[in-house]
KEKE-3310 file (N, C-alpha, C; in steps of 0.2 Angstrom, whole numbers, plus 5000, padded with zeros to 4 digits):
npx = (4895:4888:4874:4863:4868:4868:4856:4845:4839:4827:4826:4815:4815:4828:4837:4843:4841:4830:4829:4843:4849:4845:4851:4862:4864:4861:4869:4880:4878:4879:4869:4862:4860:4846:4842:4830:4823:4817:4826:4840:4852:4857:4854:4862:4875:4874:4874:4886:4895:4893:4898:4899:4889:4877:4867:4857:4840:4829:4816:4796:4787:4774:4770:4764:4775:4786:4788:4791:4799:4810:4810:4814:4828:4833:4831:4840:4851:4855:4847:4833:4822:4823:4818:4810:4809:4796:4799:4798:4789:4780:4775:4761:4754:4741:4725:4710:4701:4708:4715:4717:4707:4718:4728:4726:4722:4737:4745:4740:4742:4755:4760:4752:4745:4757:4765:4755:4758:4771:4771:4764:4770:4783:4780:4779:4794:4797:4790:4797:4810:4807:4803:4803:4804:4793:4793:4783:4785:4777:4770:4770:4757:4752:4746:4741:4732:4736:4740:4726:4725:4739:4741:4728:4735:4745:4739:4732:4742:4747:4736:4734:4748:4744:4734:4740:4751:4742:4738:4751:4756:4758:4766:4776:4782:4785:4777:4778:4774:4784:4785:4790:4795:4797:4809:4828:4829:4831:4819:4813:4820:4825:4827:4815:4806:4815:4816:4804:4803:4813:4807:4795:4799:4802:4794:4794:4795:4808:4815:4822:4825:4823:4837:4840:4848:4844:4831:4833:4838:4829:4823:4833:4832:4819:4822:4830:4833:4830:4820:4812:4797:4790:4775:4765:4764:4766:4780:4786:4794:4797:4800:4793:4781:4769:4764:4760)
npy = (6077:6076:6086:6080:6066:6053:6054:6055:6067:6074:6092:6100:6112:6117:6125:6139:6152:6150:6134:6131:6137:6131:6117:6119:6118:6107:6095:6100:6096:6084:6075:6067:6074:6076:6086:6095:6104:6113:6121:6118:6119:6128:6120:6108:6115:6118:6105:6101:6107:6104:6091:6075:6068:6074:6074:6080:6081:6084:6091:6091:6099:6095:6085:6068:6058:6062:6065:6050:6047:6053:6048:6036:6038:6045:6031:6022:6030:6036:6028:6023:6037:6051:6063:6076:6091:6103:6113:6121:6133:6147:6164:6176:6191:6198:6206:6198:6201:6204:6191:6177:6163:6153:6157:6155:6144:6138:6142:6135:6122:6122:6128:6120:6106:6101:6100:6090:6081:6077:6073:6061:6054:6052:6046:6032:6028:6035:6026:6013:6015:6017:6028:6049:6065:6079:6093:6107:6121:6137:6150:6165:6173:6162:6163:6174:6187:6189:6190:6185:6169:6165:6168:6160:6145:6145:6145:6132:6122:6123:6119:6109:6101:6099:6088:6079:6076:6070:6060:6053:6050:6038:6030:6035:6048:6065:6079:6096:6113:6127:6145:6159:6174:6191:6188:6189:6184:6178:6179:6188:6198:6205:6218:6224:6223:6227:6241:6240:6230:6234:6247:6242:6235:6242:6241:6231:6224:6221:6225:6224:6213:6194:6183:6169:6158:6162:6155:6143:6138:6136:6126:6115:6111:6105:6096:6086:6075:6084:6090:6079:6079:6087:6090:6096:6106:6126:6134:6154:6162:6178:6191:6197:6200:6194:6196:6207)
npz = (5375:5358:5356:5346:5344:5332:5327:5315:5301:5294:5283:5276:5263:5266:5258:5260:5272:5285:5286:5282:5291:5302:5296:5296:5310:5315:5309:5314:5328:5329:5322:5307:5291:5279:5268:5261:5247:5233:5228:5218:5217:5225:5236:5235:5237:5249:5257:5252:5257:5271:5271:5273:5283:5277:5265:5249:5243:5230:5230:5229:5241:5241:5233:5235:5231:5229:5244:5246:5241:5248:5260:5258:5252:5263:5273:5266:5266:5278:5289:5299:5299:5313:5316:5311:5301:5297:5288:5276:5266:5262:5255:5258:5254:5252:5249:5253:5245:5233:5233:5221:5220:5213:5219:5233:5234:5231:5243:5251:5246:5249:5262:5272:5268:5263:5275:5280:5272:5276:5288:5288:5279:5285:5298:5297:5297:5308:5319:5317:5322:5333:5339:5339:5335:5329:5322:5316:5307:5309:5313:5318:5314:5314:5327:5330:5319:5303:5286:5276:5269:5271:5287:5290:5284:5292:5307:5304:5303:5316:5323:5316:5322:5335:5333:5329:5340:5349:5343:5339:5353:5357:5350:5354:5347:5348:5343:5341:5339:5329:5332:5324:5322:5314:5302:5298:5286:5267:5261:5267:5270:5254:5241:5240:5250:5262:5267:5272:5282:5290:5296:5302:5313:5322:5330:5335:5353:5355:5348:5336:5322:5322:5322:5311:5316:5331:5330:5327:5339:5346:5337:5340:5352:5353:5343:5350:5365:5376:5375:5379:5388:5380:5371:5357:5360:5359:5352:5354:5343:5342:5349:5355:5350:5349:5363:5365)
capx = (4892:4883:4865:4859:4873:4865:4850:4844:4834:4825:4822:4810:4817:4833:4843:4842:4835:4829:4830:4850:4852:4844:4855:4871:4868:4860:4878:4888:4875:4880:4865:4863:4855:4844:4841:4826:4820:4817:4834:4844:4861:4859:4854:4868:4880:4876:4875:4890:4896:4891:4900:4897:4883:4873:4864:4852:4835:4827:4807:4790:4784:4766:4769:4767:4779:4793:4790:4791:4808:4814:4810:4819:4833:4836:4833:4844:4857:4855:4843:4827:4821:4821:4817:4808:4807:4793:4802:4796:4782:4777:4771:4757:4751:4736:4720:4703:4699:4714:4718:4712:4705:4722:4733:4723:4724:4745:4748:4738:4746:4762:4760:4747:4745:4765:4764:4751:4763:4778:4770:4760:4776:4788:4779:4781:4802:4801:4789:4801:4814:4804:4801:4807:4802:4790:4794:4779:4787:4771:4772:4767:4753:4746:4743:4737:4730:4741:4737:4722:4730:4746:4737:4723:4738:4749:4736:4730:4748:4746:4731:4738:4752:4740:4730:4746:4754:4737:4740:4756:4761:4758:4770:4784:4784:4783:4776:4776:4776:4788:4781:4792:4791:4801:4817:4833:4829:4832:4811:4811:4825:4826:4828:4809:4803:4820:4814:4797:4804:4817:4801:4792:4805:4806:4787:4793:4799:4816:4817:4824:4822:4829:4841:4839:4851:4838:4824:4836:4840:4822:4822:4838:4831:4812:4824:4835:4830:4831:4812:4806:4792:4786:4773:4756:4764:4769:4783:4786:4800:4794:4806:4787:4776:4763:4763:4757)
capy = (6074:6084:6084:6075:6061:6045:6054:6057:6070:6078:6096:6104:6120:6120:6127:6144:6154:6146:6129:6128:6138:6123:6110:6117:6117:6101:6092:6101:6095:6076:6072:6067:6079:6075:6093:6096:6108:6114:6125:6112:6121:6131:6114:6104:6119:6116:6100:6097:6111:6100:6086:6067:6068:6077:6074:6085:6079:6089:6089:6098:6096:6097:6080:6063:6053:6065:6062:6043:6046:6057:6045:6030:6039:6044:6026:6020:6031:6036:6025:6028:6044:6051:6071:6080:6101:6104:6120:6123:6138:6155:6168:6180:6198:6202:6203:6195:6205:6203:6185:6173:6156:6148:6158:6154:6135:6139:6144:6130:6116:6122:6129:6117:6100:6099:6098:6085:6075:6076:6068:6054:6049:6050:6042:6026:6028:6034:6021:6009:6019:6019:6036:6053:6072:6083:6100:6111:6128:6140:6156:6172:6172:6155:6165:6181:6189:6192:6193:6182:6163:6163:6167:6153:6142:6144:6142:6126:6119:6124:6112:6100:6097:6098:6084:6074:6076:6065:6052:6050:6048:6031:6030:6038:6053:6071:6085:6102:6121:6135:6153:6163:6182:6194:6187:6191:6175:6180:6180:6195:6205:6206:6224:6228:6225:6228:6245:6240:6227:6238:6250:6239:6232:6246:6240:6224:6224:6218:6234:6221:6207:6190:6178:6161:6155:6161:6151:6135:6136:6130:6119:6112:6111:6101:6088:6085:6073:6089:6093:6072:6079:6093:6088:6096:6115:6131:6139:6157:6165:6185:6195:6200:6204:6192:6200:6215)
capz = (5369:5353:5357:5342:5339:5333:5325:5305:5301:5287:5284:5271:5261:5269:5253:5263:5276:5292:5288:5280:5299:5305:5295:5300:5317:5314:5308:5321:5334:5327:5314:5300:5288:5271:5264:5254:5244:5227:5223:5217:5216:5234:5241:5234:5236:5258:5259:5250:5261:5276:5269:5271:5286:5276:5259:5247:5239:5229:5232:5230:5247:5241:5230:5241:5228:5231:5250:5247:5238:5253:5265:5256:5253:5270:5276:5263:5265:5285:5294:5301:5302:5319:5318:5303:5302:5291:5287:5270:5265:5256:5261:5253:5258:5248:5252:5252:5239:5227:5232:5217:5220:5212:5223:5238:5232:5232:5249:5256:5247:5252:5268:5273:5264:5265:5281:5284:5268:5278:5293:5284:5274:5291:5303:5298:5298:5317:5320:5316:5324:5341:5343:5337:5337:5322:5322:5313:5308:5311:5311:5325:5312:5319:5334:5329:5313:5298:5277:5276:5264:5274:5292:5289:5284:5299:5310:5302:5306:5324:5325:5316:5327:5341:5333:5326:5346:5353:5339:5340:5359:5357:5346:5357:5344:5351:5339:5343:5332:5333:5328:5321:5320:5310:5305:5293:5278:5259:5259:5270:5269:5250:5241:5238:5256:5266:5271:5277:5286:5296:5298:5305:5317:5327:5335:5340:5360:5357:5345:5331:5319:5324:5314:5308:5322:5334:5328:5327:5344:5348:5334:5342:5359:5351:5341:5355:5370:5382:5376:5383:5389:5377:5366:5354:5361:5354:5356:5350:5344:5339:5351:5363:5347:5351:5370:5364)
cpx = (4887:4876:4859:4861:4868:4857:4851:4839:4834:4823:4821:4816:4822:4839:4846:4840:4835:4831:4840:4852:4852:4849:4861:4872:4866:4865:4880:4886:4878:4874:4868:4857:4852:4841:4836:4826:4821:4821:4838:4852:4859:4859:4859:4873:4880:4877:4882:4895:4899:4894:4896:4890:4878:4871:4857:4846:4831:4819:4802:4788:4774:4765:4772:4773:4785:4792:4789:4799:4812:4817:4813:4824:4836:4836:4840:4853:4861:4853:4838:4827:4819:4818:4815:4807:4803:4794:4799:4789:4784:4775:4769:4755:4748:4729:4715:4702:4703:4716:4713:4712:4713:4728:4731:4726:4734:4745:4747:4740:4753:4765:4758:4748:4752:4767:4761:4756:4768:4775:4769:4766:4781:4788:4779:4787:4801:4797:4793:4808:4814:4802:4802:4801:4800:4792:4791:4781:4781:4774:4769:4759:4748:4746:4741:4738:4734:4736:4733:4728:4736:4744:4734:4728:4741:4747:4734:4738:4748:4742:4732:4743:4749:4736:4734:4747:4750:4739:4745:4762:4760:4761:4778:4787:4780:4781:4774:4778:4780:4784:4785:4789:4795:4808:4823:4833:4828:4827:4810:4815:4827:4824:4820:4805:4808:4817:4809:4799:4808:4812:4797:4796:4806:4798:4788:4799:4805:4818:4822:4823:4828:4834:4840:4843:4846:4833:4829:4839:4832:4820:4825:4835:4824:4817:4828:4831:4830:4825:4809:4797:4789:4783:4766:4759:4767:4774:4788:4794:4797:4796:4798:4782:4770:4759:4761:4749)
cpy = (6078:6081:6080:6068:6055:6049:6056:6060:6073:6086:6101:6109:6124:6121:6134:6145:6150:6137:6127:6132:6131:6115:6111:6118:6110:6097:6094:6097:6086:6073:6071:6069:6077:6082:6094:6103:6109:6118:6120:6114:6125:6124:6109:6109:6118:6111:6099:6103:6107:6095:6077:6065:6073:6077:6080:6080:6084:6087:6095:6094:6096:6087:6076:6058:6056:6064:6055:6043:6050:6052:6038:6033:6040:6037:6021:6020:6032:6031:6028:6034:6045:6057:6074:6087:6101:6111:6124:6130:6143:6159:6174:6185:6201:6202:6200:6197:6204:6196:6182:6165:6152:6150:6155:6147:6135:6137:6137:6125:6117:6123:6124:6109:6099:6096:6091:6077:6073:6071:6063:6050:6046:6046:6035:6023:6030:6028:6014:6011:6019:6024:6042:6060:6075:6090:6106:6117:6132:6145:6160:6172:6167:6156:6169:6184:6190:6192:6185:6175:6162:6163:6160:6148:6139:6141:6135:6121:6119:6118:6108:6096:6096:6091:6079:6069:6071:6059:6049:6047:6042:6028:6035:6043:6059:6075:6091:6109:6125:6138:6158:6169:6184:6191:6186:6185:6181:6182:6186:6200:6205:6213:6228:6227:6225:6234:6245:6236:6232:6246:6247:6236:6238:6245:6234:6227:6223:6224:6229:6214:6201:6185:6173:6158:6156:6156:6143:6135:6132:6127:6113:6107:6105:6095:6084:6079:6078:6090:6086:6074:6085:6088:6092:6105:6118:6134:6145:6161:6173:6190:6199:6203:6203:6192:6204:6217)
cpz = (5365:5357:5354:5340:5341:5329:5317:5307:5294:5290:5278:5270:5266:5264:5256:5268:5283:5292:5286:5287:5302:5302:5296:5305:5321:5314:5313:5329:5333:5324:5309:5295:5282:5272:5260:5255:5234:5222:5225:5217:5224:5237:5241:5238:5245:5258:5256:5256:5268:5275:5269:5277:5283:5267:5256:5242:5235:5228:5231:5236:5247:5237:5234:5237:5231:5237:5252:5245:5243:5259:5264:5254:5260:5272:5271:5265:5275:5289:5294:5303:5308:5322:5309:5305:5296:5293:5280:5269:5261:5260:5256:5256:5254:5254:5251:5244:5231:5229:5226:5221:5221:5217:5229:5238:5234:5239:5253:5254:5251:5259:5274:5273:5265:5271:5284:5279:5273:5286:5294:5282:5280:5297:5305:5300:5305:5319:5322:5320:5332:5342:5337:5339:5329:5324:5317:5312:5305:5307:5316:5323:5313:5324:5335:5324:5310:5292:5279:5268:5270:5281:5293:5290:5292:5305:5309:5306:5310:5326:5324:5319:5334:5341:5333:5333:5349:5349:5342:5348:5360:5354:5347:5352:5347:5342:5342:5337:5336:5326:5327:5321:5314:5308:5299:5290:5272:5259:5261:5271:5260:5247:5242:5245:5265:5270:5274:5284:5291:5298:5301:5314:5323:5332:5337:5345:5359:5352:5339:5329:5320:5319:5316:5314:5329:5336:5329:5333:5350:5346:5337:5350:5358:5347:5345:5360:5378:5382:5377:5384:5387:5372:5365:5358:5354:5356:5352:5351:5340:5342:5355:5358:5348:5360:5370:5364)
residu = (UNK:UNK:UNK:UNK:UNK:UNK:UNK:UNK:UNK:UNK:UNK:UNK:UNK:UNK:UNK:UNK:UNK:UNK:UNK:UNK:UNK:UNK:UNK:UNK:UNK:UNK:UNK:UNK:UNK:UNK:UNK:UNK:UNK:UNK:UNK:UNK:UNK:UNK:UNK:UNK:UNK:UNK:UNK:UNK:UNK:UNK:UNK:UNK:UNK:UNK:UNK:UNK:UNK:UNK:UNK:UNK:UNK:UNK:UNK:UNK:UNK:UNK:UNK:UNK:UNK:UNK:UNK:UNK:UNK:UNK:UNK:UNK:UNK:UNK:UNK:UNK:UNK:UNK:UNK:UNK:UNK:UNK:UNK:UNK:UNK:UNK:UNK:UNK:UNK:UNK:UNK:UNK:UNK:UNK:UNK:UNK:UNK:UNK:UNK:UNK:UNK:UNK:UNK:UNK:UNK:UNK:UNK:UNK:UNK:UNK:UNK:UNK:UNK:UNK:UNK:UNK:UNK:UNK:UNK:UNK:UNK:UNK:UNK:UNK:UNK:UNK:UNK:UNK:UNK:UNK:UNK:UNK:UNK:UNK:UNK:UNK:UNK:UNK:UNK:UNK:UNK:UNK:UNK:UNK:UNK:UNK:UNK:UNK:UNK:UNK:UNK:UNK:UNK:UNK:UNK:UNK:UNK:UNK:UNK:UNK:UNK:UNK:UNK:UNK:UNK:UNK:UNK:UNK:UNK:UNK:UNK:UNK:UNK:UNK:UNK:UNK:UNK:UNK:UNK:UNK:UNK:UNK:UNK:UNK:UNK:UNK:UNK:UNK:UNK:UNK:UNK:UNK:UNK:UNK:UNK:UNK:UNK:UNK:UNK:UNK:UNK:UNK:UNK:UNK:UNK:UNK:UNK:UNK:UNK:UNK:UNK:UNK:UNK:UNK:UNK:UNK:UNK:UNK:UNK:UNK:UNK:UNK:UNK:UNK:UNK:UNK:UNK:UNK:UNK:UNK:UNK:UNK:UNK:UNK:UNK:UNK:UNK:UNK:UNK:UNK:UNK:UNK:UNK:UNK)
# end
């Protein structure tokens, strides 16, 4: 039997990258997929890909109306929601010194406040649902230092789904973060920091950077009924950097 047959999920900024990893092996698992994000032709171009289990919304995840019309499409079109990826974010590498104010303000709606949108919106639909599983995508960075705005962020998620975890087990929904390290998505392998990344890459333990199916094999495994009794953890996929 697939692993996920009989469930809906939503997942943030899945036109690309880690999360459209996540929505096609979401379908194959037996979900049913609603697709955000804010590239409206990649995100059409999967879903439609993915055929009839699987829809695209297109959304700022920093704005609560757009995740009121997320979350009435899904039940409209699925049923109650039973598994969210707040997959969506940015990521900035200035410093103190060079960040401004409005950038600052950026990262942290998006990384941050998205997050806490996407919880508040969905946890009414698992409520009603009986249950279901949150999946916070962190970052290695919400466990040890990186660029100052993106770090902060990360870790903020970290605690949030710590906080959420206590709330919510009364409500027979799990929350927990995965922490990503290095990993072959558009955002990190594109031409102008290609070579830092495969320079870097030779100081992570695994002696390489991981792909998007990697990381959605822990996703798979937290929306699933096999993680019952994980809930309010981390769990790190960074190939042994934050071991170091």
């Amino acid at each position: 039997m697939s692993r996920l047959e009989g469930k809906v999920a939503v997942i943030t900024g899945a036109a690309q990258g880690m999360g459209e990893a996540h929505a096609r092996r979401f379908v194959e698992e037996g979900a049913k997929v609603v697709i955000t994000d804010l590239n409206e032709d990649k995100g059409l171009a999967v879903a439609n890909d993915l055929g009839e289990n699987a829809i695209f919304v297109k959304q700022n995840v920093t704005n609560e109306e757009d995740w009121a019309a997320v979350v009435a499409t899904a039940e409209k079109k699925f049923g109650h929601v039973d598994i969210l990826v707040n997959n969506a974010g940015i990521t900035m590498a200035k410093s103190i010194l060079q960040t401004t104010v409005e950038e600052y303000r950026r990262i942290v709606e998006i990384n941050q406040v998205s997050v806490f949108l996407g919880m508040k919106s969905i946890i009414p639909s698992m409520q009603k649902a009986g249950g279901g599983s949150i999946i916070n995508i962190s970052s290695m960075n919400g466990i040890v230092a990186g660029a100052v705005g993106y770090t902060d962020t990360k870790f903020a998620v970290r605690g949030m789904t710590k906080a959420a975890a206590m709330e919510c087990s009364n409500y027979g929904i799990r929350v927990n973060s995965v922490h990503p390290g290095v990993i072959a998505t558009p955002m990190v392998v594109q031409e102008d920091t290609k070579a830092a990344v495969e320079e870097f890459s030779k100081q992570i333990p695994l002696k390489r950077t991981a792909q998007p199916e990697e990381v959605t094999n822990i996703v798979l495994y937290l929306a699933s009924d096999e993680s019952s009794y994980s809930t309010g953890s981390e769990f790190i996929v960074d190939g042994g950097l934050t071991a170091m």
